[in-house]
MARVEX-701113 format. One line per 5 residues: number of its first residue (from 1); their letters; for each residue x, y, z of C-alpha. Coordinates in pm, 1 decimal. Example, Ala and Ser with C-alpha at 12.3 -4.5 7.8 and 13.67 -1.06 7.14 Angstrom:
<kekols>
1 = as = 1230.0/-450.0/780.0 | 1367.0/-106.0/714.0 $
</kekols>
This chain:
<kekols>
1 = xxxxx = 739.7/929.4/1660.2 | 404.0/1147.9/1738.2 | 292.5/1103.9/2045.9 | -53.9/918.1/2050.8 | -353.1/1157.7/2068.5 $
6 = xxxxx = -717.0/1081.1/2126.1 | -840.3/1385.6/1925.5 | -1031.7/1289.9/1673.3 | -928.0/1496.6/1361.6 | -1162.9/1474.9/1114.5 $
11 = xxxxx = -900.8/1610.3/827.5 | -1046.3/1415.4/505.7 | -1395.1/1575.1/524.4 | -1242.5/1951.4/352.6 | -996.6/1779.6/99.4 $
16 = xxxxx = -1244.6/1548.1/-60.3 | -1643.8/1625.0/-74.9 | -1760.4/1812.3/237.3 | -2131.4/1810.3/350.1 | -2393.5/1750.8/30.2 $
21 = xxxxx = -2694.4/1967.5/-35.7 | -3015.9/1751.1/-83.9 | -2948.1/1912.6/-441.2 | -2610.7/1726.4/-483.5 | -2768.4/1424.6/-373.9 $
26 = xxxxx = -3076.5/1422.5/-636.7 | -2756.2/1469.0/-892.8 | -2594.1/1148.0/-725.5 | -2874.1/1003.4/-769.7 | -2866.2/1005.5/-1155.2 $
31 = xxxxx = -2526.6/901.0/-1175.0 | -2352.9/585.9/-1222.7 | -2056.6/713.8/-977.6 | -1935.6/465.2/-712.9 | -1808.7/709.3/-382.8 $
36 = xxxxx = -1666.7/451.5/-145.8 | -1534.4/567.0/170.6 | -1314.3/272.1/274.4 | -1125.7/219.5/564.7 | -749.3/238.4/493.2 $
41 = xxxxx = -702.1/-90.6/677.2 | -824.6/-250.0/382.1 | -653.4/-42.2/108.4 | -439.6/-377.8/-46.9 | -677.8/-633.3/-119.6 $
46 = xxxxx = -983.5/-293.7/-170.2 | -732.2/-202.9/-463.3 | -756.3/-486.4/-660.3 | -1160.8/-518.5/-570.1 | -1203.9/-191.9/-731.5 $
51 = xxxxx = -1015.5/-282.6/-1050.1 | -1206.3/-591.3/-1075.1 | -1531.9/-380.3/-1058.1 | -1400.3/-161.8/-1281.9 | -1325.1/-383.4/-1573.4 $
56 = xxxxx = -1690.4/-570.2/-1489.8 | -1911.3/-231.5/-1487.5 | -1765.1/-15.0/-1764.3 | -1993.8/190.6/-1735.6 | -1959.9/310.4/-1344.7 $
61 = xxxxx = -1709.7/541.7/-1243.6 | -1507.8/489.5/-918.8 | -1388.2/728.3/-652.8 | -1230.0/530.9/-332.2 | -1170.7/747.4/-63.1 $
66 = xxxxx = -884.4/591.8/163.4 | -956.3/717.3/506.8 | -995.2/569.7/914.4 | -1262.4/440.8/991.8 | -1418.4/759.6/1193.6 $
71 = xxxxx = -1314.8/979.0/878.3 | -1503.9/714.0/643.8 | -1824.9/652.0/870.5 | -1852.1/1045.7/874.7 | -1849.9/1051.3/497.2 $
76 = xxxxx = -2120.7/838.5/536.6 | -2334.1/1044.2/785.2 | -2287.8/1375.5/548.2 | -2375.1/1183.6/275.8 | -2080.4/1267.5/103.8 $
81 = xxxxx = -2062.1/896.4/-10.5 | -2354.1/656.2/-23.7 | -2129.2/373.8/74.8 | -1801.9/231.3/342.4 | -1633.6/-5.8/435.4 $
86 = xxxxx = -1569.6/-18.1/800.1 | -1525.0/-299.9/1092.6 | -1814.3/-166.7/1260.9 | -2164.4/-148.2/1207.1 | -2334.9/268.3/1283.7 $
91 = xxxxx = -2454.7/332.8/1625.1 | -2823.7/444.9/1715.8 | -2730.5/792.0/1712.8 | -2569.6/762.0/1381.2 | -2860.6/554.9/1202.4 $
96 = xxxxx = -3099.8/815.0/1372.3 | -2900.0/1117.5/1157.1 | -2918.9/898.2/863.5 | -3306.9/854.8/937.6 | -3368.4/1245.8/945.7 $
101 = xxxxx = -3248.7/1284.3/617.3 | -3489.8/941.1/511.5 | -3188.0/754.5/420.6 | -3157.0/402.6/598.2 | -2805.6/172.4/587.2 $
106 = xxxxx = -2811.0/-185.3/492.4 | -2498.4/-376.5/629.1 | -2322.5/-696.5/448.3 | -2056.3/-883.7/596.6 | -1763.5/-945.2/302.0 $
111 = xxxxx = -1476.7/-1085.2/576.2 | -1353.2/-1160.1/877.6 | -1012.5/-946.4/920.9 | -722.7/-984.6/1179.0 | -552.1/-718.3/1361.2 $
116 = xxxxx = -158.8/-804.7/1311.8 | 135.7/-759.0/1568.2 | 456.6/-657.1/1391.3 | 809.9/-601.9/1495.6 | 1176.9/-533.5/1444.5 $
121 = xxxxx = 1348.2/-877.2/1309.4 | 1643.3/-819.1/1566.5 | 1423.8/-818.9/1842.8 | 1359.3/-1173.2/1863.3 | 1036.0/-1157.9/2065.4 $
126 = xxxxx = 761.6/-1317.1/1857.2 | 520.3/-1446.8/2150.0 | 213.1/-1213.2/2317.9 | -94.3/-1286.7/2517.0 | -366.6/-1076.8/2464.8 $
131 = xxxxx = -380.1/-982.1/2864.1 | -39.6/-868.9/2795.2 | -165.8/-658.1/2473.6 | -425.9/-522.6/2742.0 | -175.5/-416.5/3020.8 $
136 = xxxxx = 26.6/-244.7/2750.8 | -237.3/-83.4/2566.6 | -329.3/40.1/2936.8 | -25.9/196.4/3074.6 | 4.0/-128.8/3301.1 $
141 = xxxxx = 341.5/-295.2/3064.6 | 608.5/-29.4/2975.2 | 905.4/-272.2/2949.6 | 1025.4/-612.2/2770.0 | 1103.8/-749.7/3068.5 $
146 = xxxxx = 787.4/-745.5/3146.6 | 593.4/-961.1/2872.5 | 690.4/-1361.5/2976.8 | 836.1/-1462.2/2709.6 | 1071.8/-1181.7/2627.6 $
151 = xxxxx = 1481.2/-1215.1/2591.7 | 1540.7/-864.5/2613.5 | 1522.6/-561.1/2819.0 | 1449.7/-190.9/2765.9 | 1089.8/27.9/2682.8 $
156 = xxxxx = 829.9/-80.6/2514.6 | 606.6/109.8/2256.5 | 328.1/53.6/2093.0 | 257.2/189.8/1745.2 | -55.2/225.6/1581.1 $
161 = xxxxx = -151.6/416.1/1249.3 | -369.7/725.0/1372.7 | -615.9/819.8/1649.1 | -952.9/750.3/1496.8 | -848.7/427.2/1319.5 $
166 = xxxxx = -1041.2/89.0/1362.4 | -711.9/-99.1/1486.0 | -750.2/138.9/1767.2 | -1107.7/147.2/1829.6 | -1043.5/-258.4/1801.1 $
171 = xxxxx = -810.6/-261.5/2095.8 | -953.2/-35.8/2302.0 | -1286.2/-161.5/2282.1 | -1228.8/-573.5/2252.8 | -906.9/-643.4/2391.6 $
176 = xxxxx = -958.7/-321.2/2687.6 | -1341.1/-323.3/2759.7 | -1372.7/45.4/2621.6 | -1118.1/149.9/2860.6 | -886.2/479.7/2805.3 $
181 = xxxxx = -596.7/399.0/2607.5 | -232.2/515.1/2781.2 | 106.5/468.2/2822.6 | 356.3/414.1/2548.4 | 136.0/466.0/2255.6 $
186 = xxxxx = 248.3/632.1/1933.4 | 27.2/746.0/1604.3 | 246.4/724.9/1299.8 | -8.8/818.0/1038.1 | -98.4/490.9/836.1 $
191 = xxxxx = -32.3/110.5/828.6 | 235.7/168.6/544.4 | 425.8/421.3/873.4 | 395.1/136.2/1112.7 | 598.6/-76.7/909.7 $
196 = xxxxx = 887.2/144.7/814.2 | 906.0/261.5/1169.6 | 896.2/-140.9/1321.5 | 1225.9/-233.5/1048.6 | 1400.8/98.1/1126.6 $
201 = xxxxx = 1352.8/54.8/1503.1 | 1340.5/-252.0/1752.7 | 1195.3/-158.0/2069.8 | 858.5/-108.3/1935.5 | 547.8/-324.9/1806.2 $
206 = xxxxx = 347.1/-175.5/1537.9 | -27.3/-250.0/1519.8 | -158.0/-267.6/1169.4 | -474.4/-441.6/969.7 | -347.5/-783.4/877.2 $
211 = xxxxx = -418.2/-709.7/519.5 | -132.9/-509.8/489.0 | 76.9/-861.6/519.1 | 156.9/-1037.9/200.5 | 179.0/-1388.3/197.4 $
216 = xxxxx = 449.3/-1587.0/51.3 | 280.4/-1822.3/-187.3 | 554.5/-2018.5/-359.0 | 404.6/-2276.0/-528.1 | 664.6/-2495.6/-390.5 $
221 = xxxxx = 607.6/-2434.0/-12.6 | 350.4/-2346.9/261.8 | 246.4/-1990.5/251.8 | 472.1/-1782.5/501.1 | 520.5/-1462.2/631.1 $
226 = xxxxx = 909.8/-1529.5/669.0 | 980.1/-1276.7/336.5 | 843.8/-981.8/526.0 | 1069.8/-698.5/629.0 | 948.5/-799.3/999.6 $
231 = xxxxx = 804.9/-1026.3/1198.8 | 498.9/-1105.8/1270.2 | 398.3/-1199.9/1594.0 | 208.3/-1498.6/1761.8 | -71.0/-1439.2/1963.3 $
236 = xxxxx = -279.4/-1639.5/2222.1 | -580.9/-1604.2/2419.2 | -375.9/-1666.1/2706.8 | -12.0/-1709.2/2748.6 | 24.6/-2085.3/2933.1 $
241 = xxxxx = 190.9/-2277.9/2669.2 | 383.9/-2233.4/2329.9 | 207.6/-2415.9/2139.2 | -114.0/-2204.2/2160.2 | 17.6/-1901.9/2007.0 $
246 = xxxxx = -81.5/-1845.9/1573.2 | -22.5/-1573.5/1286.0 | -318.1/-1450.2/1150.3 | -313.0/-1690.5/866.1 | -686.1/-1764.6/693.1 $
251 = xxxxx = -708.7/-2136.2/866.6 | -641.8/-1980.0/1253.3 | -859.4/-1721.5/1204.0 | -1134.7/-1962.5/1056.8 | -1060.4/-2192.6/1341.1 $
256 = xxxxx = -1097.8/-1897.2/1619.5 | -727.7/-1987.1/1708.0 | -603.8/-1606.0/1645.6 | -814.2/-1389.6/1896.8 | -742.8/-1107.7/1785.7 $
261 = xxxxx = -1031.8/-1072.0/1444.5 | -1339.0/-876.8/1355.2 | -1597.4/-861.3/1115.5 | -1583.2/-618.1/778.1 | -1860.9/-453.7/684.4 $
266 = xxxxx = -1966.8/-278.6/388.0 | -2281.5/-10.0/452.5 | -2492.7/99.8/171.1 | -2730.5/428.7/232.4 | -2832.2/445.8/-136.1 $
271 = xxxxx = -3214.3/455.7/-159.3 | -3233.7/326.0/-505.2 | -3396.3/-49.8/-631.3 | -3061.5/-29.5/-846.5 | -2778.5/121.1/-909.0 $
276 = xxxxx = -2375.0/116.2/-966.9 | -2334.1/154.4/-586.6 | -2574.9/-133.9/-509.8 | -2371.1/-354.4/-732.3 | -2092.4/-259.2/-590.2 $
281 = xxxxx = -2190.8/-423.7/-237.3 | -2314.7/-732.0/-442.6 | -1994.9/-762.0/-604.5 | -1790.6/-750.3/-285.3 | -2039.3/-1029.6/-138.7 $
286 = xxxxx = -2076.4/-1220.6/-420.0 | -1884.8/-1504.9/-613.5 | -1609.2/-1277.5/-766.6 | -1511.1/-1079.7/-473.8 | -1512.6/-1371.8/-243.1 $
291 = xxxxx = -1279.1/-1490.7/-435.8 | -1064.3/-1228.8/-422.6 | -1050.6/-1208.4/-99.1 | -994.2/-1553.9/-61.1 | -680.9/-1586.2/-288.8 $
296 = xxxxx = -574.4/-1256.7/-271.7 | -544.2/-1163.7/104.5 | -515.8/-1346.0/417.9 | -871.2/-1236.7/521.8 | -1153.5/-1495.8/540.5 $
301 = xxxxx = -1389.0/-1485.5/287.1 | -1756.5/-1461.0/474.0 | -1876.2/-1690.2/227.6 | -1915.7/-2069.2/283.7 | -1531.9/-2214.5/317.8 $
306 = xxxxx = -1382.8/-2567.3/358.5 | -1128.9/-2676.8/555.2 | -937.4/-3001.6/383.3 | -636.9/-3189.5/580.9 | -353.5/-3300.5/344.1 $
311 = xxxx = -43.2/-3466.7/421.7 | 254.2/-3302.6/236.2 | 543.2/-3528.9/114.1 | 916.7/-3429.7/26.0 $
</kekols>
């Protein structure tokens, strides 16, 4: 594993557009192109959202750029794209560079998201806290022995995908206050490394976008994580009883009952009444992309949901 590193490498930017001249942009601004810098957090459910828009707007052409969030938000800031989807919304200083160059962001909410804790299926430990997420995120929890509901022994790492993701800038921010991150953390490169690493290893938890979890939805039973390669863990707000530990599943994180969520943005700089990009953020908020977010990943759907009790019968 690579040791976890706060350096912020910004390696995207010279493989994909680079800075834009106000030139480029007037040529953007004739085109039907859709550049999306999106957050790689989202890359499952934001693959099948761009092949819906696709087959809907023949006529627009799209270029995702998979990327973290820093990477994508700086995309955004060159005006290399002229729209993102990110967990965060810009900062003063960022909306005040966008503002220099007369461009000004709009923001729409598409989701609420989860951060997931994965690990090994031999380990056997499937209950945190988020205090205990804290103390290990901060140095403070090094060992199993250590988290109270543990059965085994041994170090403990913690895995995310890279430095300047927003799983990272989630934790260290929400769960640690905007402390400094230490201890036994580990950058492995991307949600899909988190999860090899978790099966081919047990001593570690891996920290990826709850997206990247695929729901068993047999017809013929309640939809379950139990098919994945590893477990996912239960979380609580605190860590008195059993019973108040939950997956990220769509009705806990409706509910508030899984802590550990956050809001998805998508952030529009284009200046025009209309165009392909605009659509693209009405898409994503609208009818057919709630939808698809709603059947098609355990994310909750910002738009109006209900919440029906059933009783199931053999």
């Amino acid at each position: 594993m690579k040791k976890f590193s706060f350096i912020f490498s910004l390696f995207l930017l010279a493989i994909i557009l680079g800075s834009c001249s106000d030139g480029k942009r007037a040529d953007w601004l004739k085109e039907d192109d859709v550049r999306v810098a999106i957050d790689e957090t989202f890359q499952p459910i934001m693959d099948e959202a761009l092949e819906m828009f696709a087959l809907r707007h023949v006529e627009a052409t799209v270029y995702p750029y998979y990327c973290s969030e820093d990477s994508a938000i700086r995309l955004l800031l060159n005006d290399s794209v002229l729209t993102c989807v990110t967990t965060r919304k810009l900062n003063a200083n960022e909306e005040q560079m966008l503002k220099k160059k007369t461009l000004y962001p709009t923001y729409k909410i598409i989701a609420t998201d989860a951060i997931a804790l994965i690990t090994n299926k031999q380990s056997g430990d499937s209950l945190i806290s988020v205090d205990e997420i804290r103390d290990i995120a901060l140095g403070k929890i090094t060992r199993w022995e250590q988290l109270k509901h543990s059965n085994r022994t041994g170090d403990l790492k913690l895995v995310f995908d890279h430095s300047g993701s927003s799983t990272v800038r989630f934790i260290r921010d929400s769960i640690c206050g905007g402390a400094q991150l230490k201890g036994n953390l580990y950058a492995q490169g991307s949600n899909e490394a988190v999860m090899k690493i978790v099966q081919e290893q047990d001593d570690v938890i891996g920290v990826i976008g709850a997206n990247w979890l695929r729901l068993d939805t047999d017809t013929n039973s309640l939809a379950t994580f139990s098919h994945l390669p590893y477990q996912v863990m239960k979380v609580s707000e605190k860590s008195e009883f059993v019973g108040d530990y939950y997956r990220p599943f769509q009705f806990y994180i409706a509910t508030g009952a899984y802590p550990l969520h956050r809001s998805v943005y998508v952030i529009t700089i284009d200046p025009r009444t209309r165009s392909q990009v605009k659509e693209f953020g009405a898409f994503l908020t609208g009818e057919p992309g709630q939808l698809l977010i709603c059947k098609h990943s355990n994310m909750l759907p910002f738009s109006q949901v209900f919440v029906k009790r059933v009783n199931v019968k053999d």
